[in-house]
C-alpha positions as CSV (number, residue, x, y, z in Angstrom):
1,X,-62.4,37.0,23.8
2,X,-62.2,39.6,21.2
3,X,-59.0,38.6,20.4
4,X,-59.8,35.1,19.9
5,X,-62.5,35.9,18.1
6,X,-60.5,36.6,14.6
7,X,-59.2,32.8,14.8
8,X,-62.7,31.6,15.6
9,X,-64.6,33.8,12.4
10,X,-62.9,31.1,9.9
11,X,-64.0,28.1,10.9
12,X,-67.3,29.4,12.0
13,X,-69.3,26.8,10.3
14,X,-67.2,24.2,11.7
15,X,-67.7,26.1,15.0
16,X,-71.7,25.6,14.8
17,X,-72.2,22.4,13.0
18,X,-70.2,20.1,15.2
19,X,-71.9,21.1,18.6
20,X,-75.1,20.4,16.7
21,X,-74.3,17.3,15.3
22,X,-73.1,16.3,19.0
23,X,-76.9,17.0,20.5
24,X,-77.8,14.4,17.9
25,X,-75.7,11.8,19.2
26,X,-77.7,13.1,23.0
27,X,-80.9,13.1,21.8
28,X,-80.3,9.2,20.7
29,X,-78.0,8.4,24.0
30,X,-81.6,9.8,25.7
31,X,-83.8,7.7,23.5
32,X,-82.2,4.7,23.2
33,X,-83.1,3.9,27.5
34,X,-86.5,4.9,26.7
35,X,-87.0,2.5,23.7
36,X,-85.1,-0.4,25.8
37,X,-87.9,-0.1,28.6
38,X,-90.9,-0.2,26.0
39,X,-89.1,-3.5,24.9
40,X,-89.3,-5.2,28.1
41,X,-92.2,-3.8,29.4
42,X,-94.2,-4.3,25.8
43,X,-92.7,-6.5,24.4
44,X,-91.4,-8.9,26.9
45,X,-93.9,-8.9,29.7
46,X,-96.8,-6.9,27.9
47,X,-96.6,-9.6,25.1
48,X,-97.1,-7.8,22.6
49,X,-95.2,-10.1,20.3
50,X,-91.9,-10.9,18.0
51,X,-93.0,-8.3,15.4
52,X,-93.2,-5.0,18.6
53,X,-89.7,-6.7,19.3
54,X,-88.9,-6.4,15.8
55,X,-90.3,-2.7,15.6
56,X,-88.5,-1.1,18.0
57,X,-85.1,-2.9,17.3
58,X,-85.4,-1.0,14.2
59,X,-85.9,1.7,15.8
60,X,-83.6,1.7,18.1
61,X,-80.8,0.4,14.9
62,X,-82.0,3.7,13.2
63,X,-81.2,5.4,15.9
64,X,-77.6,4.0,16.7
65,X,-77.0,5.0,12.9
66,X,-77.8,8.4,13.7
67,X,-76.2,8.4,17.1
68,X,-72.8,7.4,15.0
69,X,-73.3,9.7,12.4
70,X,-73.8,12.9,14.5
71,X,-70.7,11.5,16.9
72,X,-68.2,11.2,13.6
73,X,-69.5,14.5,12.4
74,X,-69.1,16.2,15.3
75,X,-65.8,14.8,16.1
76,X,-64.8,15.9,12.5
77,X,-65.8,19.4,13.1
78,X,-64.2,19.5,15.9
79,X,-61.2,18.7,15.2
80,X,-61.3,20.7,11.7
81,X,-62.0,23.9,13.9
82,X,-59.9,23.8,16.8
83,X,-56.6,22.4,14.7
84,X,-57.7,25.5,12.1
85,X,-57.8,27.7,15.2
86,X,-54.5,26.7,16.7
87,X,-53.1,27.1,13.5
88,X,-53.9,30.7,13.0
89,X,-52.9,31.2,16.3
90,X,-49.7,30.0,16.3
91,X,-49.0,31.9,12.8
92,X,-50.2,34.9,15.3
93,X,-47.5,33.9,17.8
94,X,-44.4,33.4,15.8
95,X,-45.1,36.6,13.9
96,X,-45.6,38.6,17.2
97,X,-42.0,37.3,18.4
98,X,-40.6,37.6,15.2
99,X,-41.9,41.3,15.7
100,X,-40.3,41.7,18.7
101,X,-36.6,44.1,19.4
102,X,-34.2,43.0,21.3
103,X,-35.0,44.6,24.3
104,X,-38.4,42.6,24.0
105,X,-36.8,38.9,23.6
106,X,-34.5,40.1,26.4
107,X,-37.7,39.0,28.8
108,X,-38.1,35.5,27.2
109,X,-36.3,32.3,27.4
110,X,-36.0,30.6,24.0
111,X,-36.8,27.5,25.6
112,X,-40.0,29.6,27.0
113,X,-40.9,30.6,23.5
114,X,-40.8,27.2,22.2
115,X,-42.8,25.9,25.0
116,X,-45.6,28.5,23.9
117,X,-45.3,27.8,20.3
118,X,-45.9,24.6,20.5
119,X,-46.8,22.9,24.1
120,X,-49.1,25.9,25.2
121,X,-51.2,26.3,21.6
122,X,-51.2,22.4,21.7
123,X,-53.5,22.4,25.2
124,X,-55.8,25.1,23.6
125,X,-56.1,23.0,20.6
126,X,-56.8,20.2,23.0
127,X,-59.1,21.7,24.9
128,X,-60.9,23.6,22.5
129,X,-61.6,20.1,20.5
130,X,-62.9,18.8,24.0
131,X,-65.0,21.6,24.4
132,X,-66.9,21.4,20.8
133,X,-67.5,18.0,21.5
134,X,-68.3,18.0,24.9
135,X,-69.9,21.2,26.2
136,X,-73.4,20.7,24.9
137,X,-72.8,17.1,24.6
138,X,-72.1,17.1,28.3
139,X,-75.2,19.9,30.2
140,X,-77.2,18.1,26.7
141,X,-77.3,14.3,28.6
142,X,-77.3,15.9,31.9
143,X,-80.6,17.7,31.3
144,X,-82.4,15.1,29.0
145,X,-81.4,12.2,31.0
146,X,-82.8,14.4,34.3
147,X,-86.0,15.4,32.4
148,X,-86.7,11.8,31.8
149,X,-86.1,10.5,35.2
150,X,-88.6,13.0,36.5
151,X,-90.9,11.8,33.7
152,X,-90.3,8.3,34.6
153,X,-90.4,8.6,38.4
154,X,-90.1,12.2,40.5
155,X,-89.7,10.7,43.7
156,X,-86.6,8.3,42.6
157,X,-85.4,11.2,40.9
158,X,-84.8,13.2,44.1
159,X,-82.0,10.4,45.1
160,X,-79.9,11.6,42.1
161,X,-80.7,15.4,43.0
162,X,-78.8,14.5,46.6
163,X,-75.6,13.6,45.0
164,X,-75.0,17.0,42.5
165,X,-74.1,19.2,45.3
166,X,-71.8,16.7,46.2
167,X,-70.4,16.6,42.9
168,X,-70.2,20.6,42.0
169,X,-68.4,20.9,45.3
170,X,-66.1,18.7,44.1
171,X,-65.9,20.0,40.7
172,X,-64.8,24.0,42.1
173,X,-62.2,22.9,44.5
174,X,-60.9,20.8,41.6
175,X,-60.5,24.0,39.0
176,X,-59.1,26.2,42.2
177,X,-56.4,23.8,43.2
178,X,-55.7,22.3,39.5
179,X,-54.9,26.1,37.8
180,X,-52.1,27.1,40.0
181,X,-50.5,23.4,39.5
182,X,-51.0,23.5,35.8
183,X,-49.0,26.9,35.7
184,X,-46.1,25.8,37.7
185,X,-46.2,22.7,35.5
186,X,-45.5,24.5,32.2
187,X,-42.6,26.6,34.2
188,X,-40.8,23.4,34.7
189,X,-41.4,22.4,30.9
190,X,-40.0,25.8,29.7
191,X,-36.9,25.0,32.1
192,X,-36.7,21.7,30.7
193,X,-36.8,23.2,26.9
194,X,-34.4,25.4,27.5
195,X,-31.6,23.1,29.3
196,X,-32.6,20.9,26.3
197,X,-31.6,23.4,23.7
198,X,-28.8,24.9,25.1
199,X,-27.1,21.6,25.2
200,X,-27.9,20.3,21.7
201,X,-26.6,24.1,20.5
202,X,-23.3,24.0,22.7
203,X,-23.1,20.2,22.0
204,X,-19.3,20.8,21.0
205,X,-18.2,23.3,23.9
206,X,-20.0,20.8,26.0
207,X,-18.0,17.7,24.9
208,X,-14.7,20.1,24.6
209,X,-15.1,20.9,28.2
210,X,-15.8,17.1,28.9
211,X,-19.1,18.7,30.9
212,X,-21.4,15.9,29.7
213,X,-21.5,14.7,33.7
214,X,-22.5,17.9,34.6
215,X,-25.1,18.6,31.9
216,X,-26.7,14.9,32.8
217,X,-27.3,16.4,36.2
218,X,-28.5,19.5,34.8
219,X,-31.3,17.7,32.6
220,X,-31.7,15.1,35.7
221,X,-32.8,17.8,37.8
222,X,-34.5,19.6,35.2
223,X,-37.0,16.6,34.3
224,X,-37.2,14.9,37.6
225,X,-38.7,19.1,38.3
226,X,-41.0,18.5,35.5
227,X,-41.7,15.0,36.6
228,X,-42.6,16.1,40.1
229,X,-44.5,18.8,39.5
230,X,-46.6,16.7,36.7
231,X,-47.6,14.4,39.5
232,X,-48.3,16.9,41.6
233,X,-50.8,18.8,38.9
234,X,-52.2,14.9,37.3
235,X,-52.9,13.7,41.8
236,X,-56.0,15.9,41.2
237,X,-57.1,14.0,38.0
238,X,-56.4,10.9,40.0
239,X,-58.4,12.1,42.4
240,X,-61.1,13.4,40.2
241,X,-62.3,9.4,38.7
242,X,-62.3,7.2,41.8
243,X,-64.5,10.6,43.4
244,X,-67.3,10.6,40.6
245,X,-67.2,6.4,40.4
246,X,-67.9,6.5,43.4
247,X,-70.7,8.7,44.1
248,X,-71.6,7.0,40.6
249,X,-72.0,3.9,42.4
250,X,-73.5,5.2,45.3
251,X,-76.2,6.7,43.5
252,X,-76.7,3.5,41.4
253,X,-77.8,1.4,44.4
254,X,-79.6,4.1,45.7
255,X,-81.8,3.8,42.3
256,X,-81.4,0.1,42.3
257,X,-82.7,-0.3,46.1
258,X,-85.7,1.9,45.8
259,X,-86.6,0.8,42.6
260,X,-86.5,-3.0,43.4
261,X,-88.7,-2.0,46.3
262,X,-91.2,-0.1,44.3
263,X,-91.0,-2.9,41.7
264,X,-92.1,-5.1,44.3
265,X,-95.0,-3.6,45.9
266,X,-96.0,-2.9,41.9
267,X,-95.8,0.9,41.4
268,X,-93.0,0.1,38.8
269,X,-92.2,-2.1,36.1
270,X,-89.1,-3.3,35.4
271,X,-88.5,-2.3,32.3
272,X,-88.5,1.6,33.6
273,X,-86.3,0.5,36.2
274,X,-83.7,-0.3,33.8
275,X,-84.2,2.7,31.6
276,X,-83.7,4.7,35.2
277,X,-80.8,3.0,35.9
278,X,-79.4,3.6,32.4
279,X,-80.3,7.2,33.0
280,X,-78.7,7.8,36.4
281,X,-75.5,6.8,34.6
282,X,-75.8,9.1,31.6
283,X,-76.3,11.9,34.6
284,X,-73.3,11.0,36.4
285,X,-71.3,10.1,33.6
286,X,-72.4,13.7,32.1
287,X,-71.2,15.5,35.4
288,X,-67.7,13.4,35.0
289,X,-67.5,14.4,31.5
290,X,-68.0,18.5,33.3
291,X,-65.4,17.4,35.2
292,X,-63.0,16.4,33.0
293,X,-63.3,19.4,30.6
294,X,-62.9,21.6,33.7
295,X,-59.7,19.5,34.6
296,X,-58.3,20.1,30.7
297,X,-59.8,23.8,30.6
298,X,-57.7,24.7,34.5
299,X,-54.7,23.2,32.2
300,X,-55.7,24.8,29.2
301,X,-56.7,28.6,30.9
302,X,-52.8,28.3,32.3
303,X,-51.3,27.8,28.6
304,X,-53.8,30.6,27.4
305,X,-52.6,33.0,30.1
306,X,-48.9,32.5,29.1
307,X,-49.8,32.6,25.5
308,X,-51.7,36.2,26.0
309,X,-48.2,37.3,27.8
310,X,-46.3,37.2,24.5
311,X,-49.6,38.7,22.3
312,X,-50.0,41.5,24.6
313,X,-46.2,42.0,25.0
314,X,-45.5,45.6,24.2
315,X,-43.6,46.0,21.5
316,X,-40.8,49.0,21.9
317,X,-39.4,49.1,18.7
318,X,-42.2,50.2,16.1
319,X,-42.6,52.5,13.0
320,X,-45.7,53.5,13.7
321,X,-44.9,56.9,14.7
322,X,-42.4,57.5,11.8
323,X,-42.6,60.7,9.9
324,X,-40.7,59.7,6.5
325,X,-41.9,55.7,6.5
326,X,-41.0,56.8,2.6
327,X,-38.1,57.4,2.4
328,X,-34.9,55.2,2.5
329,X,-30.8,55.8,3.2
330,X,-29.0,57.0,0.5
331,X,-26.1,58.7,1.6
332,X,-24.9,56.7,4.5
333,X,-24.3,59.5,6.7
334,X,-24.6,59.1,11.0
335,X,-24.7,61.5,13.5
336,X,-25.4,60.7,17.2
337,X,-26.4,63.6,19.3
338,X,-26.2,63.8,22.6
339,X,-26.9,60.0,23.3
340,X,-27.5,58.0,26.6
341,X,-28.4,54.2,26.6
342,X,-29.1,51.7,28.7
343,X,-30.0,47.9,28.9
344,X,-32.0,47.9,32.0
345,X,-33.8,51.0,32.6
346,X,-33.6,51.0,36.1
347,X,-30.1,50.9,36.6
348,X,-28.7,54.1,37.6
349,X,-25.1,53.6,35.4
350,X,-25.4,54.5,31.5
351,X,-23.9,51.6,29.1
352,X,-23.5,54.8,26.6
353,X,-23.4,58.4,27.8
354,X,-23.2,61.7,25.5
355,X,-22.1,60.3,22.6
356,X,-21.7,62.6,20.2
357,X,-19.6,62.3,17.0
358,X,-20.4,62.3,13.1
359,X,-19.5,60.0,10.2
360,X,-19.7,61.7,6.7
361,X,-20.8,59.4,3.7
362,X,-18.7,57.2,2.6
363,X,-16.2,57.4,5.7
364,X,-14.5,54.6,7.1
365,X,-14.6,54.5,11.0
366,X,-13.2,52.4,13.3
367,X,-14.8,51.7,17.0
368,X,-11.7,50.2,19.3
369,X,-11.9,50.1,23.3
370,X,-11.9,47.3,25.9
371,X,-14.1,44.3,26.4
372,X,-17.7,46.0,27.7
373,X,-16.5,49.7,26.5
374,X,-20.0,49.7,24.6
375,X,-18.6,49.0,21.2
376,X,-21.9,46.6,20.0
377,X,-24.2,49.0,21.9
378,X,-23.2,51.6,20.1
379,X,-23.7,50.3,16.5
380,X,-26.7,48.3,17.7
381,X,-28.4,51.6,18.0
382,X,-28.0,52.8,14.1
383,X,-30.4,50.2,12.4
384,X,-32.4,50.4,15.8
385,X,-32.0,47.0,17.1
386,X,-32.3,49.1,20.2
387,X,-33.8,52.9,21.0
388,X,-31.5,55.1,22.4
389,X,-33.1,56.4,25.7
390,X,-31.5,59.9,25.6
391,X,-30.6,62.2,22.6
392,X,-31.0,61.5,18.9
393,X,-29.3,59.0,16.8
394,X,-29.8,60.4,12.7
395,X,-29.1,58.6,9.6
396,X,-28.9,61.4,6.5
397,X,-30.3,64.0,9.2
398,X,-33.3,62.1,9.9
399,X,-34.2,60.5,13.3
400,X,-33.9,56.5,12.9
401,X,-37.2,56.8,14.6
402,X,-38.8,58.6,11.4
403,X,-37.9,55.5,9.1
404,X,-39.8,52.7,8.5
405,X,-38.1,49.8,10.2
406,X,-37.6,47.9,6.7
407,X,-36.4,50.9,4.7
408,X,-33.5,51.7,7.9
409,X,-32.8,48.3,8.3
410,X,-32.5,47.6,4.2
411,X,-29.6,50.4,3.7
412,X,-28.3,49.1,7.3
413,X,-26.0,46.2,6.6
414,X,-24.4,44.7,9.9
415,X,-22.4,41.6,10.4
416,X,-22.9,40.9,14.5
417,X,-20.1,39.9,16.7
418,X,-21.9,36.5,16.5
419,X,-21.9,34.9,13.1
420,X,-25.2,32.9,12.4
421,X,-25.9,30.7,9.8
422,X,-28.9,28.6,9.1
423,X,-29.4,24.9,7.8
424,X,-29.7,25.3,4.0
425,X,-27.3,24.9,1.2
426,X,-24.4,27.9,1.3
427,X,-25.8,29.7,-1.2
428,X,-29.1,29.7,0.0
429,X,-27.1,31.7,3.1
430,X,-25.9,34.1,1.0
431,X,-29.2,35.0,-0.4
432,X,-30.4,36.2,2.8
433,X,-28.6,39.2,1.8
434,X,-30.5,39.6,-1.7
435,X,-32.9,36.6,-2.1
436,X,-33.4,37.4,-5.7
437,X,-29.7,37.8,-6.8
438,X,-27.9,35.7,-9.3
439,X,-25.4,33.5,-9.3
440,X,-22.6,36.0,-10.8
441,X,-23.6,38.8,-7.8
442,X,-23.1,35.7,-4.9
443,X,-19.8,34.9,-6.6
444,X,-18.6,38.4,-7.3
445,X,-19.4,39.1,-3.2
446,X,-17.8,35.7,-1.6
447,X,-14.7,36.8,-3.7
448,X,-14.8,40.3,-2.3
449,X,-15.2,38.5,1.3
450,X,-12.5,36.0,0.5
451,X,-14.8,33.8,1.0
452,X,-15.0,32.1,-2.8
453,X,-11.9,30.2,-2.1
454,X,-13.0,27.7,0.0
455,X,-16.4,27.5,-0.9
456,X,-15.4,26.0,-4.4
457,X,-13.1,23.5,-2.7
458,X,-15.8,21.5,-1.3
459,X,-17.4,18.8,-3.5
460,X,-20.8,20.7,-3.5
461,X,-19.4,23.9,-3.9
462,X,-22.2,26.8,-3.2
463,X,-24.6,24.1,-3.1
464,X,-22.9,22.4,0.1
465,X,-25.5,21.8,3.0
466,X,-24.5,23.8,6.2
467,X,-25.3,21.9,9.2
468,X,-27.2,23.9,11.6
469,X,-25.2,27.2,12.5
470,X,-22.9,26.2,10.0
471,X,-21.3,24.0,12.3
472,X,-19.4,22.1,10.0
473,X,-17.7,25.3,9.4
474,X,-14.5,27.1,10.7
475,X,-15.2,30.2,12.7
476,X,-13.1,32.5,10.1
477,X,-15.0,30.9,7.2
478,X,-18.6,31.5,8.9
479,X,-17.3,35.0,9.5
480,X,-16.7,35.3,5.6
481,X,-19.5,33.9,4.5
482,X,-21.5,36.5,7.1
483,X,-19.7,39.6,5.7
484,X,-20.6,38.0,1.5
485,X,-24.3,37.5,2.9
486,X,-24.1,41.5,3.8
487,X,-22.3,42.6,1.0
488,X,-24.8,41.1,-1.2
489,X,-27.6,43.4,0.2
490,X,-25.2,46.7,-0.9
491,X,-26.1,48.4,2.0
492,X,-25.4,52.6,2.4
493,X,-23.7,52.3,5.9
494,X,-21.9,48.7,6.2
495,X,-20.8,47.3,10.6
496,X,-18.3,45.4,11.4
497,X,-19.1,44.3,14.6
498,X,-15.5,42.7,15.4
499,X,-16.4,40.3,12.6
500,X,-13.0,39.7,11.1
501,X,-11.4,38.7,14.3
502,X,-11.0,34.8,13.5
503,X,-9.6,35.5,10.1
504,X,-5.9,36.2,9.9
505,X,-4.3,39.9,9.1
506,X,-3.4,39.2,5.3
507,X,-6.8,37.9,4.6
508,X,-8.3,40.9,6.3
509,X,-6.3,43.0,4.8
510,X,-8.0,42.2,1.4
511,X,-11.2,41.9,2.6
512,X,-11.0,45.4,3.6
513,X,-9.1,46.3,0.2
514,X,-12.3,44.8,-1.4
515,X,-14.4,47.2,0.4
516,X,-12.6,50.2,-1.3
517,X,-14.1,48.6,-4.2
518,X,-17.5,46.6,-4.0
519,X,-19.0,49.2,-0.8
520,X,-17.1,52.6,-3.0
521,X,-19.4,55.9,-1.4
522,X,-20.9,53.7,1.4
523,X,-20.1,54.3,5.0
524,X,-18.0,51.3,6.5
525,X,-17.6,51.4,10.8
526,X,-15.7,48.3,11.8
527,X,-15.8,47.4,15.6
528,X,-12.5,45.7,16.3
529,X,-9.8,44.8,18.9
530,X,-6.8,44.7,17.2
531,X,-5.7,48.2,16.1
532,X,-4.7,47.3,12.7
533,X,-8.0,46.4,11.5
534,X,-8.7,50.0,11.8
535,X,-5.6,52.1,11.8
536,X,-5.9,52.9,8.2
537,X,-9.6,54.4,8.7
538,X,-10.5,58.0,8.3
539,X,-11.7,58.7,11.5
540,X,-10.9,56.0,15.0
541,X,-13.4,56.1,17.7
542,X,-11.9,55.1,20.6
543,X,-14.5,54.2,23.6
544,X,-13.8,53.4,27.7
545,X,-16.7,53.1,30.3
546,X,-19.2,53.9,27.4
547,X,-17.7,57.5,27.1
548,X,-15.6,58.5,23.8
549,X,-12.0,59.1,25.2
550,X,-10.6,60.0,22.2
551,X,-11.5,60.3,18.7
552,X,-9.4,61.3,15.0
553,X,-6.8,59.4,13.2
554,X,-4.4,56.9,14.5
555,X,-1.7,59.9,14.0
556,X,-3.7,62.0,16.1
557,X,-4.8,59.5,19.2
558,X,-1.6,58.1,19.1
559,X,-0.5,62.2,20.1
560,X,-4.0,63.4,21.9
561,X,-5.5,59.8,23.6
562,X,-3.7,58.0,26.6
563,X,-6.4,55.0,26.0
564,X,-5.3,54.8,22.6
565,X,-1.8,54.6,23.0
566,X,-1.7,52.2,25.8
567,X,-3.8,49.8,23.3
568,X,-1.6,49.9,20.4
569,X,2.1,49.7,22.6
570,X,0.3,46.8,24.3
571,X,-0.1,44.7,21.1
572,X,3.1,46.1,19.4
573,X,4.9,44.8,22.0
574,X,3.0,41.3,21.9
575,X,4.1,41.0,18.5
576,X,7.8,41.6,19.3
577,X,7.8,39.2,22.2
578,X,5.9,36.7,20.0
């Protein structure tokens, strides 16, 4: 509760006046029976005349108009507080996962997240609206309309006290079968979310591929999940009405038979009669309306629950501890000492063990092995997209765990082995990179990524709309446009993360030619597979198993470094056969 609390402060006022306004619309529902029975008992048979008619159909007028006004009021504030709340709440959310390090989305489906964002927060709102405008309104009938049928007859009243145990038996084995249904309902909705997106994102490998059959299926048997489990969770709200209607309409005859009886030996009129039959349905109405919110609030506690998993997720990656949160990169110069990492921590094989090695300012490196050698892992662990687990990993001798994340991560420029591009106009891509550069610094960049070319052969130019992930892109030209975006942020230590492996070798050549140039004193480590992307740099890395192997120029591992060797004869020889 505390941590709901801070969404709740806000909208306080709207917290407290719309419950009140709803005990005014109660105190007129508890009236209005009463003023009905003076009618016909008066009125009617007392004769008391047109003008006590008159009087009280006033009265009861004045208080339908204040029965409306406190119902549209409270409804108002209702809604103003628990659509204020969920908004704050979701803001919470999305900055919590936005907050989160790899390792942390690595326990989340996107299609999970989504489903939290929006699907869970929406059942709180909901229920939270039914609660401000229910919960007194509810126990507020209940206990007026109770009060006045003892008032108006105790002994008839103790036919309507038989049928609550009933009902609040009911009511608990409703909330403890309806929660664990609920949960397993929003499961299949997260599974259902993420088939959804991963289809719409892969729409192209799908329909390469020709897999839209098999991706049918796949949503088939992902909704006809949800479907099935919906029914399964909504058979206790089926349940639920025809159970109360009918101990509602049970109790009603009970009321009706012994009232007619007393009505006919004379201990009642008939006017109270109908008041106490209006009164035995507000009471059961009032315990269906308990019913219902406990019904939305089994739902609702099962969205909350799942919500609280990602609040109260641990975050790994943090600057809290730093020592130097100050201070920022300014040579560029790495050193990893003694460094073991892992993915999964209880796996007993390292994905990087003892590295050591160290890249002077303004070095060029190359990183070259096979395909799971630990290449990404590696770099991944300089801006700390990931902690190492052993050992030290030092930018400028200092611990990447003594910088503020934002001050690391702004002289940290890496381009990842997958290129990503948002909807937005190209420019507007670029300026991820330096939101507040001008236009001569984006064109000065793409041309330094060879990218200006063929952004100033579309109609638009750098105001062309990218569809979402650029997919109205070639791959080399996303990779370009990836490398201009870091460029722009002139970053001390600049990764390559295999990012120039859909662009041909003359254009690469001058994109790293430009480097020499634009990124002059700034560290420059580019991942790559094919050796002469990095044969040139001062210093080759060369990984196998997530162990270094070998390591000096391409003179020197072609002399000192089996791995090495074999890599480079094996594409020499590819390019004489081809």
């Amino acid at each position: 509760m505390k941590r709901y609390w801070k969404y709740v402060r806000p909208y306080l006022s709207a917290f407290i006046i719309g419950p009140i306004l709803m005990i005014v619309e109660v105190i007129g529902e508890v009236m209005m029976p009463l003023l009905l029975s003076k009618i016909i008992d008066y009125g009617i048979s007392g004769g008391r005349g047109i003008s006590y008619i008159i009087a009280m159909g006033i009265l009861m007028v004045i208080t339908a108009l204040c029965m409306m006004a406190g119902g549209v009021g409270g409804a108002y504030f209702a809604i103003k507080a628990s659509t204020g709340f969920a908004n704050d709440l979701r803001k919470d959310l999305f900055k919590q996962i936005q907050s989160f390090s790899f390792n942390n989305i690595d326990q989340y489906n996107t299609g999970s997240l989504i489903t939290r964002l929006t699907n869970d927060i929406t059942q709180v709102q909901n229920m939270l609206q039914m609660m401000l405008r229910m919960a007194l309104r509810a126990p507020g009938m209940l206990i007026g309309a109770l009060i006045m049928a003892f008032v108006l007859n105790p002994k008839l009243a103790m036919a309507i006290l038989c049928i609550v145990p009933f009902l609040a038996i009911a009511i608990y084995l409703i909330l403890k079968v309806a929660f664990p249904r609920f949960t397993n309902m929003q499961k299949k909705l997260d599974a259902l979310n993420t088939t959804t997106q991963e289809n719409l994102t892969n729409i192209r490998v799908v329909k390469s591929f020709v897999r839209e059959q098999y991706e049918e299926k796949k949503f088939k048997k992902a909704s006809t999940e949800l479907k099935e489990s919906t029914i399964n969770a909504m058979k206790i709200v089926i349940f639920t009405m025809p159970a109360m209607t009918l101990a509602m309409n049970i109790t009603t005859l009970a009321v009706v038979w012994f009232g007619g009886n007393q009505i006919i030996i004379g201990s009642m009129t008939t006017g109270i009669l109908t008041a106490y039959v209006n009164y035995v349905s507000q009471i059961l109405i009032s315990l269906v309306m308990v019913s219902i919110i406990i019904l939305s609030g089994s739902r609702a506690l099962a969205s909350a629950k799942r919500i609280d998993e990602v609040l109260c997720t641990d975050i790994d990656l943090t600057d809290e501890n730093a020592l130097h949160k100050d201070i920022t990169v300014k040579y560029g110069k790495i050193e990893f000492r003694n460094v073991c990492f892992k993915y999964y921590k209880n796996n007993e094989r390292w994905v990087l063990e003892n590295m050591n090695f160290v890249i002077n300012p303004g070095e060029t490196v190359g990183i070259i092995g096979s395909t799971g050698s630990g290449k990404s892992s590696l770099v991944q662990l300089i801006p700390r997209l990931y902690d190492a687990d052993r050992g030290e990993v030092l930018v400028d001798d200092v611990n990447v765990k003594d910088y503020s994340l934002k001050n690391l991560r702004n002289g940290v420029g890496i381009v990842l082995q997958k290129n990503v591009l948002f909807s937005g106009t190209i420019k507007e891509n670029l300026k991820w990179g330096d939101q507040n550069a001008s236009d001569e610094a984006i064109y000065q960049c793409a041309e330094s990524a060879q990218a200006h070319g063929f952004i100033t052969s579309f109609q638009d130019g750098y105001d062309t709309e990218l569809g979402q992930g650029g997919v109205n892109l070639s791959g080399g030209q996303k990779q370009r446009l990836c490398i201009a975006r870091t460029l722009l942020k002139k970053p001390k230590v600049l990764i390559l993360d295999d990012s120039t492996s859909a662009v041909d070798t003359a254009t690469e050549a001058k994109i790293r030619e430009s480097f020499k140039i634009k990124l002059k004193g700034a560290t420059k480590i580019i991942i790559a597979q094919r050796i002469s992307s990095v044969i040139d740099a001062d210093k080759i890395i060369v990984l196998d198993g997530g162990k270094i192997v070998g390591m000096g120029t391409h003179a020197e591992l072609m002399r000192n470094c089996q791995t090495y060797s074999e890599i480079y004869y094996s594409q020499i020889d590819k390019k004489v056969t081809a």
